[in-house]
PyMOL Python script that loads the backbone (N, CA, C, O; Angstrom):
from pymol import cmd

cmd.read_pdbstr("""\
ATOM      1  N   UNK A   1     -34.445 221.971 116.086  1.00  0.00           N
ATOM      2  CA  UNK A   1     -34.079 220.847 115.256  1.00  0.00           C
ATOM      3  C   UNK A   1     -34.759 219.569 115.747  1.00  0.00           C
ATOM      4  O   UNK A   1     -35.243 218.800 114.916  1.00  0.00           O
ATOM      5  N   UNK A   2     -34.823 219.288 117.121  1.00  0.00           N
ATOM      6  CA  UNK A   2     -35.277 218.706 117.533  1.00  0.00           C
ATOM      7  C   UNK A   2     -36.856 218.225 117.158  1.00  0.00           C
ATOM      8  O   UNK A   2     -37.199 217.085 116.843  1.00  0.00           O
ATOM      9  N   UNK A   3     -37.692 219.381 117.277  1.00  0.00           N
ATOM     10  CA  UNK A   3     -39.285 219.078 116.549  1.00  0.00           C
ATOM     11  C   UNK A   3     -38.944 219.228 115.181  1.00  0.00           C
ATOM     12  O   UNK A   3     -39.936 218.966 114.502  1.00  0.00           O
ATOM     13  N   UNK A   4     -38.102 219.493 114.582  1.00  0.00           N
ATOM     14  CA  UNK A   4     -38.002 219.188 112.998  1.00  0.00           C
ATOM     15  C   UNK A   4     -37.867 217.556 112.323  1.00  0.00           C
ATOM     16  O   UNK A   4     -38.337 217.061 111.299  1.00  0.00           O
ATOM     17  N   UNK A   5     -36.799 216.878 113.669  1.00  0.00           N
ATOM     18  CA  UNK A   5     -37.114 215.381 112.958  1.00  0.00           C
ATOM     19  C   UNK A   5     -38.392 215.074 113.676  1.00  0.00           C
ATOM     20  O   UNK A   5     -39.136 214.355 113.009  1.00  0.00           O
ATOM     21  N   UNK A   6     -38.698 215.303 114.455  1.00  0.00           N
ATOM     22  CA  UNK A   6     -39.347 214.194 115.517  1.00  0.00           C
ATOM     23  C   UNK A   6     -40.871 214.492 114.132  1.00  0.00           C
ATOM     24  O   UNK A   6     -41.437 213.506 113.659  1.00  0.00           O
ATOM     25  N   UNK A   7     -41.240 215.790 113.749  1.00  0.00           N
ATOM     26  CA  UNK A   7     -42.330 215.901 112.744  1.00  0.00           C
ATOM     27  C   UNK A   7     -41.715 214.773 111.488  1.00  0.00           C
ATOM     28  O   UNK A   7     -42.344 213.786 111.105  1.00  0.00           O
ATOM     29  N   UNK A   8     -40.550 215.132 111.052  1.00  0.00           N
ATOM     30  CA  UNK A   8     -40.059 214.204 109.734  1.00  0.00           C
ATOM     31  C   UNK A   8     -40.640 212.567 110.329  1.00  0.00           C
ATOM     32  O   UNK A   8     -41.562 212.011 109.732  1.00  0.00           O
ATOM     33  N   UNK A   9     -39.995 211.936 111.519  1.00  0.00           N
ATOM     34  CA  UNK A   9     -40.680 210.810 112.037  1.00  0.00           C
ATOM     35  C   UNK A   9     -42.039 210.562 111.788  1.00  0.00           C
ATOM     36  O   UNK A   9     -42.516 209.488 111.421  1.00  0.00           O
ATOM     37  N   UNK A  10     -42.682 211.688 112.023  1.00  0.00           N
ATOM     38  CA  UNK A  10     -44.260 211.391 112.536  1.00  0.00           C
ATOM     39  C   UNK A  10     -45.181 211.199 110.759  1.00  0.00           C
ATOM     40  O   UNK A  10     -46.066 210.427 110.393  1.00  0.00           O
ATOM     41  N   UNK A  11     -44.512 212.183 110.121  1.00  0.00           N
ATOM     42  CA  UNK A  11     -44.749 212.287 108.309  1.00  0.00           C
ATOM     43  C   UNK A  11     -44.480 211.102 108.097  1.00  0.00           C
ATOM     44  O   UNK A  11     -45.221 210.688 107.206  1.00  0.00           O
ATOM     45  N   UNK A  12     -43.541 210.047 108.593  1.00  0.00           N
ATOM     46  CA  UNK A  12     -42.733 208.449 108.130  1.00  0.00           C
ATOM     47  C   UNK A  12     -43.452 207.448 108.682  1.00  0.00           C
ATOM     48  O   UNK A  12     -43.191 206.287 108.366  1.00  0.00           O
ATOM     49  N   UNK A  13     -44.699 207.804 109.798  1.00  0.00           N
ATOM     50  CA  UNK A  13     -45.779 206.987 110.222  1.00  0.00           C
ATOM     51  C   UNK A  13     -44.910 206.316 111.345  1.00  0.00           C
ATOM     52  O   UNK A  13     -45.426 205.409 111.998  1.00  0.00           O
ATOM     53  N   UNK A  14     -43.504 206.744 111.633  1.00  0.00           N
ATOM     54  CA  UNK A  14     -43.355 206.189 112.940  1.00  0.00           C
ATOM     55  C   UNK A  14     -42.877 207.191 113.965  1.00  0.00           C
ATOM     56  O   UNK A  14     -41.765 207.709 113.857  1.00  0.00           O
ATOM     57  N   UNK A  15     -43.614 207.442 114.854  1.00  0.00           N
ATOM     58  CA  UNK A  15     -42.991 208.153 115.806  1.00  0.00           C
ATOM     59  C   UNK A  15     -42.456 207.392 117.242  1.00  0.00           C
ATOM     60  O   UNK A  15     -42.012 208.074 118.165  1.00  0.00           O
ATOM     61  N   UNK A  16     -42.530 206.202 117.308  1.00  0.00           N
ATOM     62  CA  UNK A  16     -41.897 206.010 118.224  1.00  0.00           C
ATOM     63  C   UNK A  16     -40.411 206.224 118.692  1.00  0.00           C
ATOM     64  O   UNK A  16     -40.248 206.152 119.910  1.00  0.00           O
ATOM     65  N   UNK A  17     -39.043 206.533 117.744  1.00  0.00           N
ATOM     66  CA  UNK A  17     -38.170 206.760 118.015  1.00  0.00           C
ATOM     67  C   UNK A  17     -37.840 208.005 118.918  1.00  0.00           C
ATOM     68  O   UNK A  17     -37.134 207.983 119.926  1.00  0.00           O
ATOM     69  N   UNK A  18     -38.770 209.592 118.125  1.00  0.00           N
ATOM     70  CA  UNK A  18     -38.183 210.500 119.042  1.00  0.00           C
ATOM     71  C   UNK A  18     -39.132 210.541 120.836  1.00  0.00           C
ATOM     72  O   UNK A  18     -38.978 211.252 121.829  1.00  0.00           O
ATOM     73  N   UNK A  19     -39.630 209.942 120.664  1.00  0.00           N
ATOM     74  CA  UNK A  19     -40.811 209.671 121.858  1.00  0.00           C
ATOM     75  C   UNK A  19     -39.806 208.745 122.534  1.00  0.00           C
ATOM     76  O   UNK A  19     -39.762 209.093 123.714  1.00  0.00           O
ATOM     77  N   UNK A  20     -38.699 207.375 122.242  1.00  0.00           N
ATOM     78  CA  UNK A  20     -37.791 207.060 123.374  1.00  0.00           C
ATOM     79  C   UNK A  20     -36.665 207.631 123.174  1.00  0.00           C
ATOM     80  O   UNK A  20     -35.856 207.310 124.044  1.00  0.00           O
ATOM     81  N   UNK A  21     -36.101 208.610 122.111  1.00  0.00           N
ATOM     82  CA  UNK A  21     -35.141 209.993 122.476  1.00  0.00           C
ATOM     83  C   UNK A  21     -35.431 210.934 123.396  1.00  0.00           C
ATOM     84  O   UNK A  21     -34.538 211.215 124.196  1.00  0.00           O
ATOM     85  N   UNK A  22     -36.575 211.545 123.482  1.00  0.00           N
ATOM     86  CA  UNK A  22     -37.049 212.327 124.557  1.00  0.00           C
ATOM     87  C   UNK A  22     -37.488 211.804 126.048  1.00  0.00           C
ATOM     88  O   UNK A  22     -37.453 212.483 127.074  1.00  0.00           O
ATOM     89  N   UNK A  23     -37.903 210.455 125.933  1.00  0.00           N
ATOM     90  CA  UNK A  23     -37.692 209.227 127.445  1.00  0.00           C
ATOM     91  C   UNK A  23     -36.048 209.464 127.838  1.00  0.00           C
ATOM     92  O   UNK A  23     -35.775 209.987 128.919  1.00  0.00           O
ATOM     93  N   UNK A  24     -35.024 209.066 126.940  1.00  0.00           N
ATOM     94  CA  UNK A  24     -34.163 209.095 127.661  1.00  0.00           C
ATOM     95  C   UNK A  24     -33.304 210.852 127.675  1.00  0.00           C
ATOM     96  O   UNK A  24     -32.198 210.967 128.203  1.00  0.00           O
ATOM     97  N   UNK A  25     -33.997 212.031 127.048  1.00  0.00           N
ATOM     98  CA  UNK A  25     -33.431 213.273 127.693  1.00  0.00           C
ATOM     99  C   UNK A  25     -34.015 213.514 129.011  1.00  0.00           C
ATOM    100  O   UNK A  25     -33.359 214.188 129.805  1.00  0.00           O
ATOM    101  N   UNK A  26     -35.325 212.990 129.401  1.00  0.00           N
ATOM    102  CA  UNK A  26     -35.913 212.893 130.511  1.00  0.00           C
ATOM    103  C   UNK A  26     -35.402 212.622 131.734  1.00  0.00           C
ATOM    104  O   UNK A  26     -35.234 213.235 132.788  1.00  0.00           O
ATOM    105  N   UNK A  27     -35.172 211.386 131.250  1.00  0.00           N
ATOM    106  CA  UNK A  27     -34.225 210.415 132.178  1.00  0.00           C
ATOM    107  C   UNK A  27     -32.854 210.769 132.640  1.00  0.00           C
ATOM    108  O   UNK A  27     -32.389 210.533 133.756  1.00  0.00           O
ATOM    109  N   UNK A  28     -32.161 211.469 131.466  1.00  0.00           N
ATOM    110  CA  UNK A  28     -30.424 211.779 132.071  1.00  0.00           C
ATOM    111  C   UNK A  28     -30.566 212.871 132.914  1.00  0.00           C
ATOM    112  O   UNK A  28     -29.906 212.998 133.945  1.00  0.00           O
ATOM    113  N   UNK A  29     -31.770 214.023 132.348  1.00  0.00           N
ATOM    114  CA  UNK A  29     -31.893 215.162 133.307  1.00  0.00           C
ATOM    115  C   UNK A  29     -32.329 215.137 134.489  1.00  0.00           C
ATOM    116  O   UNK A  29     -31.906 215.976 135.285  1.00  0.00           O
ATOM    117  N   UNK A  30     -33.263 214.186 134.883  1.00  0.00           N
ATOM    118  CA  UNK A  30     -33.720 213.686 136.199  1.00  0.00           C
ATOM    119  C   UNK A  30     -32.613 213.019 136.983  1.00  0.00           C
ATOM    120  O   UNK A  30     -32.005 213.316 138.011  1.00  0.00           O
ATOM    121  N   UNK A  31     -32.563 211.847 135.990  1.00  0.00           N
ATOM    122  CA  UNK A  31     -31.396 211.144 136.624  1.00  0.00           C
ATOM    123  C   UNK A  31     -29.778 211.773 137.453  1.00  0.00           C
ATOM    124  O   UNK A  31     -29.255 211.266 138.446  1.00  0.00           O
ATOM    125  N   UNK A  32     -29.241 213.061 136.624  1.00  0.00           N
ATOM    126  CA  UNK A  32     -28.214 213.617 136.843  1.00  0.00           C
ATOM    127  C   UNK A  32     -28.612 214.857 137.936  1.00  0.00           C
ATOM    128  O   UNK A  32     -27.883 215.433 138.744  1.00  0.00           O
ATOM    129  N   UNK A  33     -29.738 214.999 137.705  1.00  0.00           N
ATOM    130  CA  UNK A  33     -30.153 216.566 138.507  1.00  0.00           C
ATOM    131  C   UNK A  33     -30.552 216.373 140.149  1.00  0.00           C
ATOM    132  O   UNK A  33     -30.685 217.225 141.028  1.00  0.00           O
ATOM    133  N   UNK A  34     -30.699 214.759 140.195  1.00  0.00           N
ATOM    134  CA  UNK A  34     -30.829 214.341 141.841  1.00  0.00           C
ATOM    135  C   UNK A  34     -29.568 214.077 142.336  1.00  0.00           C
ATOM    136  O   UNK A  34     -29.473 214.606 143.444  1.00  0.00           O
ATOM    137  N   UNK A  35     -28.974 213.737 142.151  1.00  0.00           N
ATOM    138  CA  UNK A  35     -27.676 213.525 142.606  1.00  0.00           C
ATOM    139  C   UNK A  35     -27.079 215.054 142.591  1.00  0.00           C
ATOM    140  O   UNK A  35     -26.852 215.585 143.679  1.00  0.00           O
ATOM    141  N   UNK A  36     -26.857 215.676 141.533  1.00  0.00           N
ATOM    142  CA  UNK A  36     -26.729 217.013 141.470  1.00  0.00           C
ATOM    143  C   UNK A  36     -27.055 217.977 142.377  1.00  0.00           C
ATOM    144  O   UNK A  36     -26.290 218.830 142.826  1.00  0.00           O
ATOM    145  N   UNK A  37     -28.273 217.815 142.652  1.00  0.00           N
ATOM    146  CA  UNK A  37     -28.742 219.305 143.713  1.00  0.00           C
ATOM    147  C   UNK A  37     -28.379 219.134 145.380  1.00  0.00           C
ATOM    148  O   UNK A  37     -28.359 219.962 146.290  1.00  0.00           O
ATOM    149  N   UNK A  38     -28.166 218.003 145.351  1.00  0.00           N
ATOM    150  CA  UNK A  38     -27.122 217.480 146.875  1.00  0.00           C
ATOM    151  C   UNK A  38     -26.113 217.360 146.693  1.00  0.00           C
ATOM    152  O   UNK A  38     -25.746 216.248 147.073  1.00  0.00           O
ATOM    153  N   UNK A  39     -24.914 218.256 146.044  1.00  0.00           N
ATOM    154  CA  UNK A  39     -23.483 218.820 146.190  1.00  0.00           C
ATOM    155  C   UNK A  39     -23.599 220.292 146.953  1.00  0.00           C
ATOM    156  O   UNK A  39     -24.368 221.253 146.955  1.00  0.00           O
ATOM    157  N   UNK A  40     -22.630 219.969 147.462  1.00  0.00           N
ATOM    158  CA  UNK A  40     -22.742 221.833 148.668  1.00  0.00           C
ATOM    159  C   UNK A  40     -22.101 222.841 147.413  1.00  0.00           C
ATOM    160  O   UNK A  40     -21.133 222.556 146.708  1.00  0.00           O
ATOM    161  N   UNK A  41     -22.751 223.826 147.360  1.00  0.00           N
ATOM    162  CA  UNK A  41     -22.381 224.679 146.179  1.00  0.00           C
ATOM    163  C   UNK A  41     -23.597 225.006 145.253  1.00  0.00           C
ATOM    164  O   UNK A  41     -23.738 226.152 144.828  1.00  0.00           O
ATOM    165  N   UNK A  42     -24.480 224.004 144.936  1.00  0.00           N
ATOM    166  CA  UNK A  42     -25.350 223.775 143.871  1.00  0.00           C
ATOM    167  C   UNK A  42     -26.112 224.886 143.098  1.00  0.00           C
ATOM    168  O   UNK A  42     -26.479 225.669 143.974  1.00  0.00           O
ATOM    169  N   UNK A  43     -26.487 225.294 142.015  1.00  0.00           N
ATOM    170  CA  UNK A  43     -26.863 226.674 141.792  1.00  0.00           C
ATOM    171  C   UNK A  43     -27.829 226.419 140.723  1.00  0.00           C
ATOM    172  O   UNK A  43     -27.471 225.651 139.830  1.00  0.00           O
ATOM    173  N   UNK A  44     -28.758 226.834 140.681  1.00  0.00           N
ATOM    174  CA  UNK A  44     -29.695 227.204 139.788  1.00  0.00           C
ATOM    175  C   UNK A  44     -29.641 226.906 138.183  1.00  0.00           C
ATOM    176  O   UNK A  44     -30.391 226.385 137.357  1.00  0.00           O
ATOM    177  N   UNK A  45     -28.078 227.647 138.188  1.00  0.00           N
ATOM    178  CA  UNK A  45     -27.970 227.349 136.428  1.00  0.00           C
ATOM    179  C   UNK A  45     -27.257 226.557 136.327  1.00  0.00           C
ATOM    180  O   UNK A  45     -26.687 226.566 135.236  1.00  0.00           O
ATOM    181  N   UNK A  46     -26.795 225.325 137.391  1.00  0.00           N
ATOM    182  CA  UNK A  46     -26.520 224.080 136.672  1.00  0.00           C
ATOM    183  C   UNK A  46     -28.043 223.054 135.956  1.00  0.00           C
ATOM    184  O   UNK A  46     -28.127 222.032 135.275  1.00  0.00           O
ATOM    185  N   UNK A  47     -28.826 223.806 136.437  1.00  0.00           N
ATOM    186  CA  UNK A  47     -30.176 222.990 135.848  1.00  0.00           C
ATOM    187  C   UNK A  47     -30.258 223.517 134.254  1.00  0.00           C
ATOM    188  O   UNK A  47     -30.667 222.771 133.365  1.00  0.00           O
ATOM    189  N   UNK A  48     -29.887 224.680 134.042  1.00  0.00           N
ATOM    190  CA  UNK A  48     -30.097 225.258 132.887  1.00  0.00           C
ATOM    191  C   UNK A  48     -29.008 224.578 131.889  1.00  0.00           C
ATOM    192  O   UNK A  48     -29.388 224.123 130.811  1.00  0.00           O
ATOM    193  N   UNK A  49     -27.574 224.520 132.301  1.00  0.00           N
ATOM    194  CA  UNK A  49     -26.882 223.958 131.169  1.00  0.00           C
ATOM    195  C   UNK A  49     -27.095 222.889 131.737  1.00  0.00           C
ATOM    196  O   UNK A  49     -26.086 222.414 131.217  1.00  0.00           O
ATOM    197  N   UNK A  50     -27.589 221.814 132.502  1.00  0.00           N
ATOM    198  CA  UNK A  50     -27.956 220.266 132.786  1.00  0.00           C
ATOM    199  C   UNK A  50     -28.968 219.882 130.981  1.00  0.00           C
ATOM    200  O   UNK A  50     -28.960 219.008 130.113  1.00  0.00           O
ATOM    201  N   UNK A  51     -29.707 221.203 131.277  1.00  0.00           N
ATOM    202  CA  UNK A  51     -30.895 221.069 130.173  1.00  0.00           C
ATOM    203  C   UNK A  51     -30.426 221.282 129.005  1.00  0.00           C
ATOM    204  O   UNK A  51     -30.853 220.439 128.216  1.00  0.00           O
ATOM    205  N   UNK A  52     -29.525 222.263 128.394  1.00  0.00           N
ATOM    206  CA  UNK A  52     -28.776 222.115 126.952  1.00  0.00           C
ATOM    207  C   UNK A  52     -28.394 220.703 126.852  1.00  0.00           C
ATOM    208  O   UNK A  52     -28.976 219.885 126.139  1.00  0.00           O
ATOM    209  N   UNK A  53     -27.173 220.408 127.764  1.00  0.00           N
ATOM    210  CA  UNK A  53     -27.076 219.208 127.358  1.00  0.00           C
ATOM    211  C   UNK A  53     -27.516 217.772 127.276  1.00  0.00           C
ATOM    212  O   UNK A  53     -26.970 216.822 126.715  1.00  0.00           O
ATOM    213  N   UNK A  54     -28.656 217.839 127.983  1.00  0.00           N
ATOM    214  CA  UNK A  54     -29.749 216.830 127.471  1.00  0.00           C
ATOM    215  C   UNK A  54     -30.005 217.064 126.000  1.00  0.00           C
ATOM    216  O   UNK A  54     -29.712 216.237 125.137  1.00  0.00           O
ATOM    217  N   UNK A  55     -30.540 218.172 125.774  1.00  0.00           N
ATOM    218  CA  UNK A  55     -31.196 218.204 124.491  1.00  0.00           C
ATOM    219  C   UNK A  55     -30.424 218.101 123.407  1.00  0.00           C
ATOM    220  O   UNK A  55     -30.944 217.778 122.339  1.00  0.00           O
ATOM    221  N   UNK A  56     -28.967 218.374 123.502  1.00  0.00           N
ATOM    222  CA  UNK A  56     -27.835 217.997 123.106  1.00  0.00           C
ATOM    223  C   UNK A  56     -27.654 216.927 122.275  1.00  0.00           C
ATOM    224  O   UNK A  56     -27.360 216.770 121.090  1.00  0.00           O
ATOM    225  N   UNK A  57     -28.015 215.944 123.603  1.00  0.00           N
ATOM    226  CA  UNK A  57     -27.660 214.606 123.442  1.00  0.00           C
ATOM    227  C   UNK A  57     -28.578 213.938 122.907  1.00  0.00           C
ATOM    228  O   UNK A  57     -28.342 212.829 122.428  1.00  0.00           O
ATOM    229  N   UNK A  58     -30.011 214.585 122.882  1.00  0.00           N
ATOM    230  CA  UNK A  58     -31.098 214.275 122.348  1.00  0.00           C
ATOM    231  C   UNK A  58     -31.448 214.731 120.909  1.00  0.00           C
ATOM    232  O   UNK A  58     -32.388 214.361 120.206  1.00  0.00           O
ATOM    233  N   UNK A  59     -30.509 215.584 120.652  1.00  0.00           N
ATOM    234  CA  UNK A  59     -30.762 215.855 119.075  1.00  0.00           C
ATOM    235  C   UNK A  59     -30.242 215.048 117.991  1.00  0.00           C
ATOM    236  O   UNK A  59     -30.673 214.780 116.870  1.00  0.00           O
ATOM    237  N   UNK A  60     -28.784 214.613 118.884  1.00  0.00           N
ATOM    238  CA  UNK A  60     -27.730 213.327 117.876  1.00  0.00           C
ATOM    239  C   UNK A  60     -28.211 212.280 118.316  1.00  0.00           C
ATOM    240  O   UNK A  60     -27.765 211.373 117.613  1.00  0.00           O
ATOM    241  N   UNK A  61     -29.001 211.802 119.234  1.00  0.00           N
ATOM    242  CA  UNK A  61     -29.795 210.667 119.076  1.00  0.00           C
ATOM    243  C   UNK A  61     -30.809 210.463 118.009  1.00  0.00           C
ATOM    244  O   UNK A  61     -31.065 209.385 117.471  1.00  0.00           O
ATOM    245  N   UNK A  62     -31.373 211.643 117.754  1.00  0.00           N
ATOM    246  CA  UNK A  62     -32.288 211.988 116.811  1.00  0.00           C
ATOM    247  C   UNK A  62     -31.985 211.598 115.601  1.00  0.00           C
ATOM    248  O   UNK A  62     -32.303 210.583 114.981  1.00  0.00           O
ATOM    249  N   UNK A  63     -31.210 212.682 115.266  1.00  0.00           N
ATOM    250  CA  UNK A  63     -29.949 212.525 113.646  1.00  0.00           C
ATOM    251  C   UNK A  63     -30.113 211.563 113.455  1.00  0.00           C
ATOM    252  O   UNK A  63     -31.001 211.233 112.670  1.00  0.00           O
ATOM    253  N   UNK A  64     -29.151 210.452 114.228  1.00  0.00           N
ATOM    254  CA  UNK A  64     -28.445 209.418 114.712  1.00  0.00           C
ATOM    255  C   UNK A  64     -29.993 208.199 114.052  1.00  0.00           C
ATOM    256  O   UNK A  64     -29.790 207.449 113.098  1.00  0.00           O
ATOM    257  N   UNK A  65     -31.139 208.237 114.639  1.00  0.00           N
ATOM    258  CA  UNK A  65     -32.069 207.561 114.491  1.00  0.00           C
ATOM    259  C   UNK A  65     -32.690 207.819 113.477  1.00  0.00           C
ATOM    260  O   UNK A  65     -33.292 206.846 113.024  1.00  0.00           O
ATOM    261  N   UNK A  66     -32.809 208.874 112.845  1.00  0.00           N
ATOM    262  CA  UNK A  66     -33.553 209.484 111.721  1.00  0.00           C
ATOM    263  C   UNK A  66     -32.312 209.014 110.205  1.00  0.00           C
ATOM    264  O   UNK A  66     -32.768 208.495 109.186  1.00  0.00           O
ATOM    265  N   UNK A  67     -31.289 209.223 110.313  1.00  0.00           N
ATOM    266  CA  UNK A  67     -29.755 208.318 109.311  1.00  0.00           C
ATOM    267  C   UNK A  67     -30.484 207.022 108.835  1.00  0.00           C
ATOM    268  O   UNK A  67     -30.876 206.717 107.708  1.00  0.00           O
ATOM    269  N   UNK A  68     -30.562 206.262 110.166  1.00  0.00           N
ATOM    270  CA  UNK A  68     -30.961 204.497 110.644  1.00  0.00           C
ATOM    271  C   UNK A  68     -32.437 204.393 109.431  1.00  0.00           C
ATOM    272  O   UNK A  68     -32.584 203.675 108.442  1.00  0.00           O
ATOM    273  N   UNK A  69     -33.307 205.392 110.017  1.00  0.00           N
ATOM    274  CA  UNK A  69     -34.585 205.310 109.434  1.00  0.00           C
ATOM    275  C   UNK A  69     -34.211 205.449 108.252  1.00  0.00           C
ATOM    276  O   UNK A  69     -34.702 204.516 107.617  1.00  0.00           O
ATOM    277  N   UNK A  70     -33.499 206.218 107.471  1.00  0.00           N
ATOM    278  CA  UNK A  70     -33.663 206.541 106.261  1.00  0.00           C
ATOM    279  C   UNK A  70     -32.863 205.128 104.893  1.00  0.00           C
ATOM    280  O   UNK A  70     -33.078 204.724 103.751  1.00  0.00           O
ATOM    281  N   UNK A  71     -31.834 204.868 106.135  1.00  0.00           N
ATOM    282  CA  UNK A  71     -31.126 204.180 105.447  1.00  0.00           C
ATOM    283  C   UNK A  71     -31.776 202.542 105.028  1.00  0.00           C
ATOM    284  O   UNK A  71     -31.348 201.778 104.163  1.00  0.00           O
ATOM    285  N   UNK A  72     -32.841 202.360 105.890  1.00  0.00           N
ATOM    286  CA  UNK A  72     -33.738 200.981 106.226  1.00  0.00           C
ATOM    287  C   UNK A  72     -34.666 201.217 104.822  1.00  0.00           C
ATOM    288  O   UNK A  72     -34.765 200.248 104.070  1.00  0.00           O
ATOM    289  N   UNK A  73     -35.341 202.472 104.457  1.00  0.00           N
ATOM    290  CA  UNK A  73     -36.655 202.722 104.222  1.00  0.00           C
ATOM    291  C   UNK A  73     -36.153 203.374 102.836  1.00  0.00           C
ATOM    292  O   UNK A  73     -36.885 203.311 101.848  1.00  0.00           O
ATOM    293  N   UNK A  74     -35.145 203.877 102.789  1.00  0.00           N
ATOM    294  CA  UNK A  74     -34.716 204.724 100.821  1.00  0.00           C
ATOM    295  C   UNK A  74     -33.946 203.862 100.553  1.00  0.00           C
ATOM    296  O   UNK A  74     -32.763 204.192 100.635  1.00  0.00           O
ATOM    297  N   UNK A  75     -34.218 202.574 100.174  1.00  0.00           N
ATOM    298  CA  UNK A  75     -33.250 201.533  99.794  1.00  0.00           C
ATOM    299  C   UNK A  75     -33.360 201.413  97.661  1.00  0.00           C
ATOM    300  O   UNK A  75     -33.662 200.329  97.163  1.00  0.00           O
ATOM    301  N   UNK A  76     -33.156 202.288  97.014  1.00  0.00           N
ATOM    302  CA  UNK A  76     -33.038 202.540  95.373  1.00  0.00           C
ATOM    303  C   UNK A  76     -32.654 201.224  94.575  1.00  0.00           C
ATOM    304  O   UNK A  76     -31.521 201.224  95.057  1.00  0.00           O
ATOM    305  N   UNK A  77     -32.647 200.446  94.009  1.00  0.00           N
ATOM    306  CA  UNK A  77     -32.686 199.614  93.054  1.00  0.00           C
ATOM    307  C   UNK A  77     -31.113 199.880  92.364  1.00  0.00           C
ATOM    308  O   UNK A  77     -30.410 200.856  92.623  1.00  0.00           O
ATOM    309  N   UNK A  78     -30.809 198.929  91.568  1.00  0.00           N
ATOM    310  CA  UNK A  78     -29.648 199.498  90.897  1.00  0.00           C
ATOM    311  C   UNK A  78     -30.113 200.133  89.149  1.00  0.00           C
ATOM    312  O   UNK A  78     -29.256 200.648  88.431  1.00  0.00           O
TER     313      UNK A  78
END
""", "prot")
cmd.dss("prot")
cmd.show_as("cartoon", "prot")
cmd.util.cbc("prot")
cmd.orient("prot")
């Protein structure tokens, strides 16, 4: 779903939105996964669901931005 808007974006001549949606899935997964791997316990597949829920959070950012876009840009007449 994710490369489904980010292409709808790029067809709309702007792609900068999913390009700082995917900056900040970058960012929470980095950001959360250092602190993360220095807990005693730490395991492998917390990186894996770390990574669903980035992309998670990166898809309703998406939505979320792609709504915004549409609602700015399909503005109909009465």
């Amino acid at each position: 779903m994710n490369f489904v808007v980010s292409s709808l974006f790029q067809a709309m001549g702007n792609s900068m939105p999913p390009l700082i949606a995917a900056g900040i899935r970058n960012g929470l997964s980095v950001g959360l996964l250092i602190p993360l791997s220095r807990w005693p316990g730490f395991e492998l597949r917390w990186i894996w669901w770390l990574s669903v829920a980035a992309v998670a959070i990166q898809l309703l950012l998406n939505v979320w931005l792609v709504r915004r876009e549409f609602r700015t840009r399909l503005v109909f007449g009465a």
